[in-house]
C-alpha positions as CSV (number, residue, x, y, z in Angstrom):
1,X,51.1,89.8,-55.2
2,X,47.7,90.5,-57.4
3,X,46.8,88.1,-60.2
4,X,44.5,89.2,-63.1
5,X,42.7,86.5,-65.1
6,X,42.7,88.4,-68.2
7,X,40.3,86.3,-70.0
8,X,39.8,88.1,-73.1
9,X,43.6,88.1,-73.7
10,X,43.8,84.3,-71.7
11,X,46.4,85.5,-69.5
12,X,46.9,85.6,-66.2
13,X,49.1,88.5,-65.4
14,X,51.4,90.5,-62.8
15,X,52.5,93.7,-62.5
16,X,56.3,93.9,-61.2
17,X,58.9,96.9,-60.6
18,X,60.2,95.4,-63.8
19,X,57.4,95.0,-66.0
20,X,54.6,92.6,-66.8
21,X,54.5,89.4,-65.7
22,X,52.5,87.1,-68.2
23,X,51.6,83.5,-68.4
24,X,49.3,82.4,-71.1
25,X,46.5,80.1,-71.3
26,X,44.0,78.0,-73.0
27,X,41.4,76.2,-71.2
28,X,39.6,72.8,-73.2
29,X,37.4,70.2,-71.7
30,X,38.4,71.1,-67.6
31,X,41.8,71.2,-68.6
32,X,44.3,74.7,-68.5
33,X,47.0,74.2,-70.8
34,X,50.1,76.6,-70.0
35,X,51.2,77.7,-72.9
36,X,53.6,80.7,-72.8
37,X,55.6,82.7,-69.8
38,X,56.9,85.9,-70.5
39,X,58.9,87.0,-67.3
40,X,60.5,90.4,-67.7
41,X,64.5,90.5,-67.9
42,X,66.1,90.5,-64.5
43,X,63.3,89.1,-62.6
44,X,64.1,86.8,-59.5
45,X,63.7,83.1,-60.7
46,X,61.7,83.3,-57.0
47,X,59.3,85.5,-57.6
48,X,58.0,84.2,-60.8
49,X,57.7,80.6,-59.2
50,X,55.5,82.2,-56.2
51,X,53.4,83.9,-59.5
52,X,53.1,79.9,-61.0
53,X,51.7,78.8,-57.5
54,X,49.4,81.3,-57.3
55,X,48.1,80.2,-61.1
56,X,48.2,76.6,-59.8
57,X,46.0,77.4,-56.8
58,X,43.7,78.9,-58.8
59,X,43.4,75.7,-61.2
60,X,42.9,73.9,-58.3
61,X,40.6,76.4,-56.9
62,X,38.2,75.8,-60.3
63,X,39.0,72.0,-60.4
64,X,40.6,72.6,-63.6
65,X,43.7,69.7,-64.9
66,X,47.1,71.6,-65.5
67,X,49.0,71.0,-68.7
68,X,52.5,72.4,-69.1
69,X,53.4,73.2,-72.9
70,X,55.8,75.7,-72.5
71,X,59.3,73.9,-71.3
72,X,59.7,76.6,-68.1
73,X,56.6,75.4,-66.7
74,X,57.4,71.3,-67.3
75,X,60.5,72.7,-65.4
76,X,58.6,73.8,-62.4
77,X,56.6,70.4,-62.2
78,X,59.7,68.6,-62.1
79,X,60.9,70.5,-59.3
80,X,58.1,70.2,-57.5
81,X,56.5,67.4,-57.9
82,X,53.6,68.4,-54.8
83,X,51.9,69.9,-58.1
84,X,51.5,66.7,-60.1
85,X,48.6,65.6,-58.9
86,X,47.4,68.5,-60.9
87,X,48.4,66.9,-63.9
88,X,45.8,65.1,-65.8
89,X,46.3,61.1,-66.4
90,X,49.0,60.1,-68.6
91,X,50.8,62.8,-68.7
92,X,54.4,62.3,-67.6
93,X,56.8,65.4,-66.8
């Protein structure tokens, strides 16, 4: 899988068999906050959280702090909480 950092639009995005795969961003004082995932209809719950991994490895990658907004994402950090040390301090999820 490919990701684009479409930074003019602040998205990173995927293409799929089923469409475009987009997650929004905004990026402010070291920190990426997550703000919108548009998955396509009928897109394997699997799939898009191997496309959220390969955004988080790429925070990590620019030593950037991770903040979920949208309540999909907060999801994903509570099922895996290996990701939370991504999370800047005092935020709770």
């Amino acid at each position: 899988m490919e990701i684009k950092d479409n930074q003019l639009l602040r998205q990173f995005e995927t293409h799929t068999t089923e469409g475009l795969l987009v997650l929004e961003y905004s990026i402010q004082e070291r920190k990426l906050f997550l703000t919108k995932l548009n998955p396509p209809e009928n897109l394997d719950t699997e799939f898009v959280d191997d496309f959220i991994k390969m955004v988080l490895a790429t925070a990590e990658e620019r030593k950037l702090k991770v903040v979920p907004t949208h309540p999909k994402l907060a999801l994903f950090f509570r099922k895996n909480p290996v990701y939370r040390e991504l999370l800047p301090p005092g935020i709770k999820i």
